[in-house]
Steps between C-alpha positions, in 0.01 A plus 500: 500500500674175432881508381553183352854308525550560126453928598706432797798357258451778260579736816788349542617580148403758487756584832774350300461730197481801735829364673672501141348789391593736846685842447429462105248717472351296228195654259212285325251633288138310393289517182140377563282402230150402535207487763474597822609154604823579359529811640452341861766235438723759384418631813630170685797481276589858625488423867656203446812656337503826744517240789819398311669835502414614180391886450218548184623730222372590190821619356634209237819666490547331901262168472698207700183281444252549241123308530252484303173354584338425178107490379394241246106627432599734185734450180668865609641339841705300277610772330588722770721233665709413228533894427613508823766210490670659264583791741576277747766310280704799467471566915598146578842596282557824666415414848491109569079559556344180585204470304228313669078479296228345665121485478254372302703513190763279590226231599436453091806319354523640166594810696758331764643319184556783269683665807688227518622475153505903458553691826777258613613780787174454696652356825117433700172385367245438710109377497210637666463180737862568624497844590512436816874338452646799365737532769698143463482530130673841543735339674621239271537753245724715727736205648448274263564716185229257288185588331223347642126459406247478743141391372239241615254407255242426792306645733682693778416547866385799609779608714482720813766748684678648183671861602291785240621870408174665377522813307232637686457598839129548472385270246552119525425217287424147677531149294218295652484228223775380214395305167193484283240178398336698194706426232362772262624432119673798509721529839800367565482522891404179619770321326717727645395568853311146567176407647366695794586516784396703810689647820364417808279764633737578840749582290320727311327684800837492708703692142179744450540561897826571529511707177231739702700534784773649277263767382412344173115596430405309144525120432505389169412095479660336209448125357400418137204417596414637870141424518579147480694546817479169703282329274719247356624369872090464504424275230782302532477474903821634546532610831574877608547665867176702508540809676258786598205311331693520180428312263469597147560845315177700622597382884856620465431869401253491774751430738782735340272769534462494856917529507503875708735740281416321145286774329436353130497173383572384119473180321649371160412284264150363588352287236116545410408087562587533850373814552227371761229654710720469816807687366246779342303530863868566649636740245163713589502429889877551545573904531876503426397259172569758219182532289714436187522130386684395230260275321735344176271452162766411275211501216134574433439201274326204634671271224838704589488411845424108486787506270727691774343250750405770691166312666276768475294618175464878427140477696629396792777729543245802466235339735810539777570843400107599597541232852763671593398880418159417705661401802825686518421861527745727316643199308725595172714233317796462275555237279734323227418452156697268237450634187594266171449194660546163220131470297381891678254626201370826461209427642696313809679826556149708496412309767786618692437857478094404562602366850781835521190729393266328789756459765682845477813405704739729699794363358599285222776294433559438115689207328564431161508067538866418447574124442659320794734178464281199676181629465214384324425860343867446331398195333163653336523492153230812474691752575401871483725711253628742682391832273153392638624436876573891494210639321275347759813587783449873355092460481529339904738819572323794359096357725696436811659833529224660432323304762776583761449870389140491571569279807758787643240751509274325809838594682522904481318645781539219724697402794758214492723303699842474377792297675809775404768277335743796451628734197340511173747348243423753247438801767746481814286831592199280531433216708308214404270195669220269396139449583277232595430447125889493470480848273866699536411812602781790530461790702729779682607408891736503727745207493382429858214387294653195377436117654156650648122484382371783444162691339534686182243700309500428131541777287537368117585194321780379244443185345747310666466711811328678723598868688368613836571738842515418803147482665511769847 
């Protein structure tokens, strides 16, 4: 893997701060909102700052440096951050906290400026694109005693070599692409994470490689739009290091399952248009390919969709559902539905449970539409009143739960893989793990158990889980 000369001067602040910072025994906490892209650059922030001597808490009471790493997809994330500033106010007065908020947030500027104006004790903000400058911007705020904001309003690099603290020592999610070319009406992301943009496939195989030499046994590959991986550098003849024969998104899980020691592979977000033959013939090829693909609807409606600028009709979407469930043998999907999108009828919204009725996913991943700043959904004049987005919300709730209850029943009986994560949060008697189908499945064990795959025998289900012993 490539360190660039920008990584290489982060390092070096990254020494200075841990100079400053030596015999201090200095705590940070992190509060990350959003996808599992923000999770991952949490992730980086964390290794980042343990590099620089500082010890994670989650005690406020002892927080030397407080981050947040904000989401920007739902009205709530606003919400929850200023909730949280407010708590944060009253630490920087007690302690002398430095405050420092980054993420997608802080890439709109009706956010940045009504921190600004209103939070005036936020010492660091800080873009997606200049994540990887943490360090030096940490730095001015520590020697220099100045607030500083950080934020490009373009397109960042894709930046190589950045230390990561992962929660897990098992389970490991893997950026391979940053940004988004769809535009739907209704998301905010593209404006706020810029056009894609792919990592090179070396450095991709060399992370996933040296992740399985450390034991970990599941890969989850994140982008906003994965299976689109490499195909902007193709139109556009931009030119990429092809390595292993890879070339696109079906080639690269190819080659990451061959990676000895990786036992499951996930993917998130895949969008239906570029769902193509090639990607579907790997997904049912590939052995360590979980068999559960997250296939995002967003809406049942035709109409609905062109308005989302989705680039699929309602037609289309289900044609891939039966492609894919004739050539990928134990296939089940999960999905995310918008409901109350601007001008969604009644009959619009029937059409969403008609493709929910045919489909029957695994999992699904409700939304009531919230209006985003910046978007064209904002700017809709036909907006749904929101007594009618919950009735249909309720309507959507009440068929796929009783789908998932139905669903839960092809499980009892049967034998299951389950990676063993650790401790059930609501049972520390019981141990818990997830299958191929990514159900959570609890079951009694030995804490030996825990970071290994093992086979359990499904004995009932509970909605929202399932319960089994331990097969032999």
């Amino acid at each position: 893997m490539a360190i660039s000369k920008e990584i290489n001067d982060q390092k070096k602040y990254i020494e200075k701060i841990k100079e400053i910072n030596k015999d201090k025994k200095l705590k940070y906490s992190i509060l990350t909102m959003g996808c599992q892209l923000n999770e991952n650059d949490s992730e980086k922030i964390c290794g980042m700052l343990e590099e620089m001597g500082y010890v994670k808490t989650t005690n406020n009471d002892e927080v030397d440096l407080a981050v947040m790493n904000t989401c920007c997809v739902r009205e709530n994330a606003e919400d929850k951050l200023f909730g949280k500033l407010g708590e944060l106010k009253r630490l920087k007065e007690n302690r002398g906290t430095i405050v420092a908020i980054g993420g997608c947030m802080m890439q709109e500027k009706h956010i940045t400026d009504k921190i600004k104006e209103s939070y005036p004790f936020v010492d660091m903000i800080f873009g997606t694109h200049t994540l990887y400058k943490f360090p030096e911007d940490l730095y001015k705020v520590i020697e220099e005693k100045n607030k500083l904001i950080d934020i490009l309003d373009i397109d960042g690099k894709v930046f190589e070599g950045l230390p990561i603290k992962r929660d897990s020592k098992v389970k490991a999610s893997v950026t391979i692409m940053n940004g988004c070319n769809n535009f739907c009406s209704y998301c905010i992301v593209p404006y706020v994470r810029g056009r894609e943009r792919s990592r090179m496939p070396k450095d991709i195989i060399d992370e996933v490689t040296e992740l399985a030499k450390k034991g970990y046994k599941e890969i989850t590959l994140l982008g906003q739009n994965v299976n689109s991986y490499l195909r902007v550098e193709r139109e556009n003849n931009v030119e990429f290091e092809e390595y292993q024969g890879i070339n696109s998104f079906a080639t690269l899980l190819e080659a990451i399952n061959k990676i000895d020691g990786i036992e499951r592979i996930r993917f998130v977000s895949p969008h239906p248009k570029d769902f193509t033959d090639d990607v579907i013939d790997a997904i049912a090829k590939c052995d360590k390919v979980c068999k559960l693909i997250h296939l995002p609807l967003q809406a049942g409606s035709t109409e609905i969709l062109k308005v989302m600028n989705r680039k699929y009709t309602k037609e289309q979407y289900l044609e891939l559902v039966e492609k894919m469930k004739a050539k990928i043998p134990n296939l089940t999907l999960s999905t995310d539905i918008i409901v109350g999108f601007p001008g969604e009828t009644d009959e619009d919204f029937e059409d969403t449970l008609d493709v929910v009725k045919k489909v029957c996913f695994e999992q699904v991943y409700m939304f009531i539409y919230s209006r985003r700043i910046g978007t064209p959904g904002d700017k809709m004049e036909n907006q749904v009143p929101d007594e009618i987005k919950h009735k249909h919300f309720d309507r959507l709730k009440e068929l796929v739960e009783s789908q998932i209850e139905k669903n839960n029943q092809k499980y009892i009986g049967t034998i299951q893989k389950v990676l063993v994560e650790g401790k059930s949060k609501n049972n520390e008697n019981m141990l818990t793990g997830r299958t191929d189908s990514n159900k959570v499945v609890i079951f009694e064990g030995s804490e030996d158990l825990i970071d290994k795959m093992i086979d359990l025998k499904i004995i009932s289900e509970h909605m929202w889980y399932l319960k089994g012993v331990v097969n032999g």
